[in-house]
C-alpha positions as protocol buffer text, in pm:
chain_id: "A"
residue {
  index: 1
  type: UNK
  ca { x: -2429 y: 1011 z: 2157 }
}
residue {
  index: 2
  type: UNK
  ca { x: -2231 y: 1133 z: 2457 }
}
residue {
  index: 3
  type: UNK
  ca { x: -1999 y: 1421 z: 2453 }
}
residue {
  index: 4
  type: UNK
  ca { x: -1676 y: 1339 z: 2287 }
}
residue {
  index: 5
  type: UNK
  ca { x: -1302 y: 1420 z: 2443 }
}
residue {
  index: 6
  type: UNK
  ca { x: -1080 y: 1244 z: 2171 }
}
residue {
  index: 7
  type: UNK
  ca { x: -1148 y: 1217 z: 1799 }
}
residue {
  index: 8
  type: UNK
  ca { x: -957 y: 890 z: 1652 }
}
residue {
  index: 9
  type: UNK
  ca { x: -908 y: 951 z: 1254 }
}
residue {
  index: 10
  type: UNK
  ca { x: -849 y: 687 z: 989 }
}
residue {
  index: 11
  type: UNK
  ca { x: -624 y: 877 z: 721 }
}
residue {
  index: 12
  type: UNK
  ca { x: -659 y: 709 z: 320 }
}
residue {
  index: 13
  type: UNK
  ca { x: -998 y: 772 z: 212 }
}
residue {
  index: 14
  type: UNK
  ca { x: -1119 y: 952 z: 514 }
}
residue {
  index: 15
  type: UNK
  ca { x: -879 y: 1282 z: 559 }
}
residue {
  index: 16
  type: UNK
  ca { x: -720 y: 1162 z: 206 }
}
residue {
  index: 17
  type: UNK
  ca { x: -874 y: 1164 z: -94 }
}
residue {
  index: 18
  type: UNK
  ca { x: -629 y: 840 z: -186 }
}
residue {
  index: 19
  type: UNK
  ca { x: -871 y: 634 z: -393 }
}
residue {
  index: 20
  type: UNK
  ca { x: -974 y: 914 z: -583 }
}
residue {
  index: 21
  type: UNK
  ca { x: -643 y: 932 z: -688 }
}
residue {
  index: 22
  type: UNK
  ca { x: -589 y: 555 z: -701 }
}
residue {
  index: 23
  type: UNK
  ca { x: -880 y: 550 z: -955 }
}
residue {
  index: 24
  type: UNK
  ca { x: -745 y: 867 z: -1164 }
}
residue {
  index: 25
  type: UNK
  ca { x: -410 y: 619 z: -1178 }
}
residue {
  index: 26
  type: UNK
  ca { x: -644 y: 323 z: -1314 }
}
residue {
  index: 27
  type: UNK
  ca { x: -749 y: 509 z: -1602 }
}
residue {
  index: 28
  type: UNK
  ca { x: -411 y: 558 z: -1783 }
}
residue {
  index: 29
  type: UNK
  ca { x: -229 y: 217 z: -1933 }
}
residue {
  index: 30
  type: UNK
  ca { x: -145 y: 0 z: -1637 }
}
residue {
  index: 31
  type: UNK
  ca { x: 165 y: -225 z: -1679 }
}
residue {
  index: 32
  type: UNK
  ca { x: 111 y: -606 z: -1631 }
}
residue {
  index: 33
  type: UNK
  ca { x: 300 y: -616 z: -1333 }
}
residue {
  index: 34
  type: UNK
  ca { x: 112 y: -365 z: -1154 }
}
residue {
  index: 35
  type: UNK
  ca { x: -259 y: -532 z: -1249 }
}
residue {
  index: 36
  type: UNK
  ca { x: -43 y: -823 z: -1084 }
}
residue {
  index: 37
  type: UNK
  ca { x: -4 y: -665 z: -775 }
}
residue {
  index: 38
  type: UNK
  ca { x: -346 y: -493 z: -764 }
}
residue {
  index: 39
  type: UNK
  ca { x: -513 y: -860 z: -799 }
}
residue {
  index: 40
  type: UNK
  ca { x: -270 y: -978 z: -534 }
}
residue {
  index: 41
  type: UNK
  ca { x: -348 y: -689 z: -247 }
}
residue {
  index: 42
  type: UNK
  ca { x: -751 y: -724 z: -349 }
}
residue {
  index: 43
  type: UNK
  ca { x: -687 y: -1091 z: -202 }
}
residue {
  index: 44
  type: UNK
  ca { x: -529 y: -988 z: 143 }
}
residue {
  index: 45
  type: UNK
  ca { x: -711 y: -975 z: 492 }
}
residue {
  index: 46
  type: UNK
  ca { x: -578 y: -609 z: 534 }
}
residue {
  index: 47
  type: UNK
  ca { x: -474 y: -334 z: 329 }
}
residue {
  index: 48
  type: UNK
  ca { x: -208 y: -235 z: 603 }
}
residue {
  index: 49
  type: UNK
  ca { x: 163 y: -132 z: 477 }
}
residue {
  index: 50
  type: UNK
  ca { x: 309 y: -447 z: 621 }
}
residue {
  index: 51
  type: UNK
  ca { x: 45 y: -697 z: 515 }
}
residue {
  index: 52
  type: UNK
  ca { x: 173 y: -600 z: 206 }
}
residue {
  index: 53
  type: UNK
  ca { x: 573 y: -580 z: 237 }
}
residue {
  index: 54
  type: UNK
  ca { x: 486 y: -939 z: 337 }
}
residue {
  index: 55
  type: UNK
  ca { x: 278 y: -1014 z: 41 }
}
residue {
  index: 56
  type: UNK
  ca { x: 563 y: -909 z: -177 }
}
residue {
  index: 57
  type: UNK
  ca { x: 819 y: -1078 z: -6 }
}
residue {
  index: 58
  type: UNK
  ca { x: 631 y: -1410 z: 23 }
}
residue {
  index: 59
  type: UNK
  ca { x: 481 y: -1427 z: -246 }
}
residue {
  index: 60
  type: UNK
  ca { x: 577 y: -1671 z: -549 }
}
residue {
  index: 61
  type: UNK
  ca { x: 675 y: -1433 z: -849 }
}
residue {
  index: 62
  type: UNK
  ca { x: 759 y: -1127 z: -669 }
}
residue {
  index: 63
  type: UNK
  ca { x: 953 y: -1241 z: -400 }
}
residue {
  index: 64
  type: UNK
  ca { x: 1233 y: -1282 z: -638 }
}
residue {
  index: 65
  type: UNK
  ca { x: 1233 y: -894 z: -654 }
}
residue {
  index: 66
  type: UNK
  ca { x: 1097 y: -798 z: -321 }
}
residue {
  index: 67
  type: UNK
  ca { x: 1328 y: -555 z: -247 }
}
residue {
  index: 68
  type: UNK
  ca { x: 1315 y: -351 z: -592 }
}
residue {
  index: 69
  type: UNK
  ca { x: 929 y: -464 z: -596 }
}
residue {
  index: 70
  type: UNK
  ca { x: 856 y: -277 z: -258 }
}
residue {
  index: 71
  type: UNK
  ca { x: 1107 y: 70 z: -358 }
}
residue {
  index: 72
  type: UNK
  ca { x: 901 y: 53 z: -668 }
}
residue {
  index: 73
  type: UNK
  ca { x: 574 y: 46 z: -465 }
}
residue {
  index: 74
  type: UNK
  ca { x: 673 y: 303 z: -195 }
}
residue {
  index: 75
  type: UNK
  ca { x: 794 y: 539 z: -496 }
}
residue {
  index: 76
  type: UNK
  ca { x: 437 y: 513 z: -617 }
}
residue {
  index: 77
  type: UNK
  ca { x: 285 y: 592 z: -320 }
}
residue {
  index: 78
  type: UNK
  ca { x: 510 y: 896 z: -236 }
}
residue {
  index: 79
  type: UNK
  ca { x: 371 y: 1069 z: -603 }
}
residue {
  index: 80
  type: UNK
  ca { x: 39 y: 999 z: -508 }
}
residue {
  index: 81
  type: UNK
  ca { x: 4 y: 1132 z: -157 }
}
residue {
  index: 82
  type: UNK
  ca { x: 144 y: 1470 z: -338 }
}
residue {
  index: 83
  type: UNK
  ca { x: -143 y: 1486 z: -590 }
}
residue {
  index: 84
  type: UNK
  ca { x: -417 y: 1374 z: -314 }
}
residue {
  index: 85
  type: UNK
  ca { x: -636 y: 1602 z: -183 }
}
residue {
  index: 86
  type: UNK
  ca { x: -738 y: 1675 z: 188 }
}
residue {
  index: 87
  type: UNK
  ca { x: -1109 y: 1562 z: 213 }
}
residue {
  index: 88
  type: UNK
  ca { x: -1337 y: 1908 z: 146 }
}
residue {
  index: 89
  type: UNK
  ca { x: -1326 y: 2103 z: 476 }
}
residue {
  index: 90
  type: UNK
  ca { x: -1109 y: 1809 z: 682 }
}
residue {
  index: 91
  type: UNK
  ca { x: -837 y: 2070 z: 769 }
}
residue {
  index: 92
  type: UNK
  ca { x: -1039 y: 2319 z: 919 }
}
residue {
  index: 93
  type: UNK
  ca { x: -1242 y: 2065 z: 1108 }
}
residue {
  index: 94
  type: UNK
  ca { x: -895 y: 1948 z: 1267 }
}
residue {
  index: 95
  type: UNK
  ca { x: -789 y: 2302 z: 1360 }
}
residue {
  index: 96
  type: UNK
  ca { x: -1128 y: 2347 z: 1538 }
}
residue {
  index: 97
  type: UNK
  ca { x: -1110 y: 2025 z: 1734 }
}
residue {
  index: 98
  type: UNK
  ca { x: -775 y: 2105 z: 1815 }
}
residue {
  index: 99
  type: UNK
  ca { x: -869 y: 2504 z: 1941 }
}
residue {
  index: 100
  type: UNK
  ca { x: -1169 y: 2326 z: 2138 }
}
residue {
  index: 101
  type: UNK
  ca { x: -899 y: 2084 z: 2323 }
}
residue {
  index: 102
  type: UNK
  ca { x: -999 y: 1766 z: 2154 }
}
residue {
  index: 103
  type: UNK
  ca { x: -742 y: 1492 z: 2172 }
}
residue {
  index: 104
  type: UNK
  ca { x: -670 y: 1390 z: 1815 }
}
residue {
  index: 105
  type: UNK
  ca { x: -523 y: 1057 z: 1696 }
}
residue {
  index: 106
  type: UNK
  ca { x: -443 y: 914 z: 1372 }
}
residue {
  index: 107
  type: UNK
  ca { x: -500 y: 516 z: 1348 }
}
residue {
  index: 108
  type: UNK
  ca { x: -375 y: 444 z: 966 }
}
residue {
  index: 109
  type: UNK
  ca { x: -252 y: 104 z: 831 }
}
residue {
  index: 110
  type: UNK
  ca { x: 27 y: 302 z: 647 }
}
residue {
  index: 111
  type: UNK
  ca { x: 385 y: 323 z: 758 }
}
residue {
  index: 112
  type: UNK
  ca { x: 557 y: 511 z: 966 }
}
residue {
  index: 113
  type: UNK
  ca { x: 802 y: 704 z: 747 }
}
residue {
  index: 114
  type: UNK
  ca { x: 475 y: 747 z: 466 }
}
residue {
  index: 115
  type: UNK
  ca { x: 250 y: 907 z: 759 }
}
residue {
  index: 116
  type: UNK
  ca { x: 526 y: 1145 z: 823 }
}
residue {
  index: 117
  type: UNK
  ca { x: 586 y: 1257 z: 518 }
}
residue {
  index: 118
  type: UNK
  ca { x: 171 y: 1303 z: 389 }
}
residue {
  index: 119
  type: UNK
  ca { x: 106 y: 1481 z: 757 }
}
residue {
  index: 120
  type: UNK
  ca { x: 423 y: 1740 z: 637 }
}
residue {
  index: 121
  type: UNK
  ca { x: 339 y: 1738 z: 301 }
}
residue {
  index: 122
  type: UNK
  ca { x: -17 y: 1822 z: 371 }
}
residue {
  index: 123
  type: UNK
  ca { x: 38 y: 2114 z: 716 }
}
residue {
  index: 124
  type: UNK
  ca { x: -63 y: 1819 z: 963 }
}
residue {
  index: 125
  type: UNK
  ca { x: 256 y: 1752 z: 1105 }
}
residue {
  index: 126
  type: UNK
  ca { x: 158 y: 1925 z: 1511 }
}
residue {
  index: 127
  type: UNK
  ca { x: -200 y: 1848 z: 1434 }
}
residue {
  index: 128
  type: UNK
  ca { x: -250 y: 1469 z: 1653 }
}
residue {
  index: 129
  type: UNK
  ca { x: -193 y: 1390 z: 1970 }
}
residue {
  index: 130
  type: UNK
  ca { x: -90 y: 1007 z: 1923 }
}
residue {
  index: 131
  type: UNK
  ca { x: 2 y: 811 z: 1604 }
}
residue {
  index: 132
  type: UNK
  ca { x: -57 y: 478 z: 1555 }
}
residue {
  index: 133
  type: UNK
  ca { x: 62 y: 268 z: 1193 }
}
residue {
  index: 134
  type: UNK
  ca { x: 26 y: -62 z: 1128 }
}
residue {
  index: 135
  type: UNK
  ca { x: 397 y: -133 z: 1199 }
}
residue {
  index: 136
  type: UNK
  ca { x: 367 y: -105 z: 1588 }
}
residue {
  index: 137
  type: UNK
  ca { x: 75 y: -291 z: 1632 }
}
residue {
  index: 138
  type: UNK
  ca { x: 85 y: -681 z: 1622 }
}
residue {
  index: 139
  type: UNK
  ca { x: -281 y: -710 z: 1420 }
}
residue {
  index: 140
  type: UNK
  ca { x: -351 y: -397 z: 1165 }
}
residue {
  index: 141
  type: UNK
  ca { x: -733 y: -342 z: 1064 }
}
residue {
  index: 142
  type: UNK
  ca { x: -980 y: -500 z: 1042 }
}
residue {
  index: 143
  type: UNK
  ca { x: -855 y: -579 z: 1355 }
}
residue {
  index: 144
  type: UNK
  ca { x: -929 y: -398 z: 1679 }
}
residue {
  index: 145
  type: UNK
  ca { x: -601 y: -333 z: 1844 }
}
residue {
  index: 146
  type: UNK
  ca { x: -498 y: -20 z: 1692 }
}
residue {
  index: 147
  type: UNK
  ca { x: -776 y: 165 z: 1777 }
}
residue {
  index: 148
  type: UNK
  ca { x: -784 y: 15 z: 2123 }
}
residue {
  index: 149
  type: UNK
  ca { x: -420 y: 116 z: 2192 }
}
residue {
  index: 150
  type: UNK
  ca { x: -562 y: 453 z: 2046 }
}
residue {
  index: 151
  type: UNK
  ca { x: -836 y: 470 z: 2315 }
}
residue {
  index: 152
  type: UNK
  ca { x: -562 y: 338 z: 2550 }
}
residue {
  index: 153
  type: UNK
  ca { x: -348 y: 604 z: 2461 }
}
residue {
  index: 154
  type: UNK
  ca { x: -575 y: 943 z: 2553 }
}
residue {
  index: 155
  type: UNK
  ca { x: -624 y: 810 z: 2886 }
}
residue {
  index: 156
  type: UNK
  ca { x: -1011 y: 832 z: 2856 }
}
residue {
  index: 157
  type: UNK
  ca { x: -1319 y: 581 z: 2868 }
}
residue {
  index: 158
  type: UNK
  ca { x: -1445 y: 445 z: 2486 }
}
residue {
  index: 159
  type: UNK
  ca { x: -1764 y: 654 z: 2478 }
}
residue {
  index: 160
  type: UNK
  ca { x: -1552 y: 947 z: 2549 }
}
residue {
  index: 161
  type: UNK
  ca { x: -1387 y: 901 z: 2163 }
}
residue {
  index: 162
  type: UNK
  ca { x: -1529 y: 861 z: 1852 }
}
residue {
  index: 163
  type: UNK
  ca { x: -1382 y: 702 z: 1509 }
}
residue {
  index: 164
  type: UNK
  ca { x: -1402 y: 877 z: 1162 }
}
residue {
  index: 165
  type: UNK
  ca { x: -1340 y: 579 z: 897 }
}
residue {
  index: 166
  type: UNK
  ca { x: -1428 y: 580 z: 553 }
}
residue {
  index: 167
  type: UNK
  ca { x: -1367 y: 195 z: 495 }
}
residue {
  index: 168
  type: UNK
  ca { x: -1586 y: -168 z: 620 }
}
residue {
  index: 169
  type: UNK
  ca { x: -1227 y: -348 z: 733 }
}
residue {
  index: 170
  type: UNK
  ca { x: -1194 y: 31 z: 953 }
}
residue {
  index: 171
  type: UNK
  ca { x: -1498 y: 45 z: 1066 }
}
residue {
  index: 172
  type: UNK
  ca { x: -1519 y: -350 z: 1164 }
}
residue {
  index: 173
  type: UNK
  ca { x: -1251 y: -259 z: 1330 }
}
residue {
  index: 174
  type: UNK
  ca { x: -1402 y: 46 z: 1546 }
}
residue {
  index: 175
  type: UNK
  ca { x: -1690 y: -107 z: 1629 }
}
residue {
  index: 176
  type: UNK
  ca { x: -1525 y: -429 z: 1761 }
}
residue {
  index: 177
  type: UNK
  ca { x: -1327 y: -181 z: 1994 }
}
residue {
  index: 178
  type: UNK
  ca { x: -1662 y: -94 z: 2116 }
}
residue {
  index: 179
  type: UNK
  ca { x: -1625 y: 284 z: 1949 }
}
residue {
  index: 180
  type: UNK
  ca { x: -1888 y: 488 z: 1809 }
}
residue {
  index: 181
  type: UNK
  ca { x: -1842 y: 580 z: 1448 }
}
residue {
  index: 182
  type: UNK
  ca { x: -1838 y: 882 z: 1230 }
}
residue {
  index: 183
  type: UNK
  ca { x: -1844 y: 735 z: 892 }
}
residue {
  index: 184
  type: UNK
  ca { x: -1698 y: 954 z: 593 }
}
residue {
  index: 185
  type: UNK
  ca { x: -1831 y: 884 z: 264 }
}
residue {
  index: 186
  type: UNK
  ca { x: -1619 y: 776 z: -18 }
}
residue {
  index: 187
  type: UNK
  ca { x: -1735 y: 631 z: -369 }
}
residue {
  index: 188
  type: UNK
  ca { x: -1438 y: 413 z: -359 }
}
residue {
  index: 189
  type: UNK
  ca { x: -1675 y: 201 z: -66 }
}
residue {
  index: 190
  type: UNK
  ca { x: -2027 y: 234 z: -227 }
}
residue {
  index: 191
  type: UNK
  ca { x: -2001 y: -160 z: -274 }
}
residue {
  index: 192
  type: UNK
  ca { x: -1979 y: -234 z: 111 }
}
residue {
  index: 193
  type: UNK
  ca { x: -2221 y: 73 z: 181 }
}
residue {
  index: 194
  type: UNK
  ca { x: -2504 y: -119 z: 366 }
}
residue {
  index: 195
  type: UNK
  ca { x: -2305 y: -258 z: 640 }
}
residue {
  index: 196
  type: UNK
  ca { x: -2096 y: 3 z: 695 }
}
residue {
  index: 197
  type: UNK
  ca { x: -2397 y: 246 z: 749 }
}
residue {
  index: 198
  type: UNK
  ca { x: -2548 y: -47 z: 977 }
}
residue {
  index: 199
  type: UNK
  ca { x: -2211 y: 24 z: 1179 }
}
residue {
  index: 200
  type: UNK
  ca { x: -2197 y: 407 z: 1169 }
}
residue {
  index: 201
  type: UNK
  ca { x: -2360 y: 614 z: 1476 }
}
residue {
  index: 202
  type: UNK
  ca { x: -2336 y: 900 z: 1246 }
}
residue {
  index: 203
  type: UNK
  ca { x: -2228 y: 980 z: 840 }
}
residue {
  index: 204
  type: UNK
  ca { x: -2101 y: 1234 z: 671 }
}
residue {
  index: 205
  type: UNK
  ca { x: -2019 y: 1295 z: 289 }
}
residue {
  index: 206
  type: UNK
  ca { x: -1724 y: 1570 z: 374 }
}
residue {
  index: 207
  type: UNK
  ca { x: -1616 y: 1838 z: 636 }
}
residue {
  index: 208
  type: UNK
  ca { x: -1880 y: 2111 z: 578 }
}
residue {
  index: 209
  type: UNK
  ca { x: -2142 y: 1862 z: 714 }
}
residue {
  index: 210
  type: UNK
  ca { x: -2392 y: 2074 z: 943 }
}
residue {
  index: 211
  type: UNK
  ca { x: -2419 y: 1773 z: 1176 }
}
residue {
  index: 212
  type: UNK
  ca { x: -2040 y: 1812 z: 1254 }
}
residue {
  index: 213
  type: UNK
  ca { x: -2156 y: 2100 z: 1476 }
}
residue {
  index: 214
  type: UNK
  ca { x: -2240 y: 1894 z: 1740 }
}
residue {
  index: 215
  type: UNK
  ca { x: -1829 y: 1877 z: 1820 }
}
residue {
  index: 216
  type: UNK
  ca { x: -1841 y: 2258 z: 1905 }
}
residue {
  index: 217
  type: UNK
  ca { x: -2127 y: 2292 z: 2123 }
}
């Protein structure tokens, strides 16, 4: 793998321990309305923040509500990101790249306002370089375009970045940028496991990996 310039991050499940927390949710009594919504998202193409504000606002029960529906859902969100964890070592491992002049660039289907507040919340906020959410880019992942406008953005050829994604719809998307991958395990994924290790140029379980070294030398 050639020597790297820019690292392009995926946030939920990658930097975030989100579906850890997500899971932790699942295990208390779950309201009707939210199993509703659940089973509605696990249908959608993406997982992006506006795929779905327009799955609640479209669709036939909730639409009637969208408005209280989506404050409801954002509320939700907002608790979680404070209990989430930072992956194991994922803080450190930005302050590094950043004291070794990496370009850094988070590439998140989330929204704008929700990425600002988890990057303040969690001492990121003067850690990347570029930030890209699913509300200015036309296709969210698994489509390519955000991390092409990422790639775009630093200025630099696409073997001079690499991607760290946790998810298949991420990396699907990295790899159809033509991107090499860093793939960050998360339980949450085991199900899709196979092809997204067919994808990855290189995997790692947290931030302590040994075979993160490679960035410093």
């Amino acid at each position: 793998m050639k020597k790297k310039q820019a690292v392009l991050f995926d946030m939920d499940g990658t930097l975030i321990d989100t579906f850890g927390e997500m899971k932790k949710e699942k295990n208390g009594k779950v309201p009707l309305s939210r199993r509703y919504f659940d089973y509605r998202m696990s249908k959608q193409s993406s997982y992006s923040y506006t795929a779905m504000k327009h799955m609640i606002e479209h669709d036939p029960i909730m639409r009637f509500q969208a408005d209280k529906i989506l404050k409801n859902v954002i509320d939700t969100m907002y608790a979680r990101y404070e209990r989430a964890a930072l992956k194991s070592g994922a803080k450190e491992f930005l302050t590094r790249l950043k004291e070794h002049n990496y370009q850094l660039c988070l590439c998140t289907n989330n929204s704008n306002d929700m990425v600002n507040y988890i990057l303040n919340q969690k001492g990121l906020d003067h850690v990347f370089d570029h930030i890209i959410t699913s509300e200015i880019v036309t296709n969210p992942k698994p489509d390519p375009e955000m991390y092409e406008k990422a790639v775009s953005y630093t200025g630099l050829d696409k073997d001079a970045c690499i991607v760290f994604e946790d998810m298949l719809e991420g990396v699907q998307a990295a790899k159809a940028a033509g991107l090499d991958v860093c793939v960050v395990y998360d339980t949450y994924n085991e199900k899709d496991m196979k092809q997204i290790k067919d994808f990855s140029n290189l995997m790692i379980h947290d931030y302590t990996a040994p075979d993160l070294q490679v960035f410093f030398e």
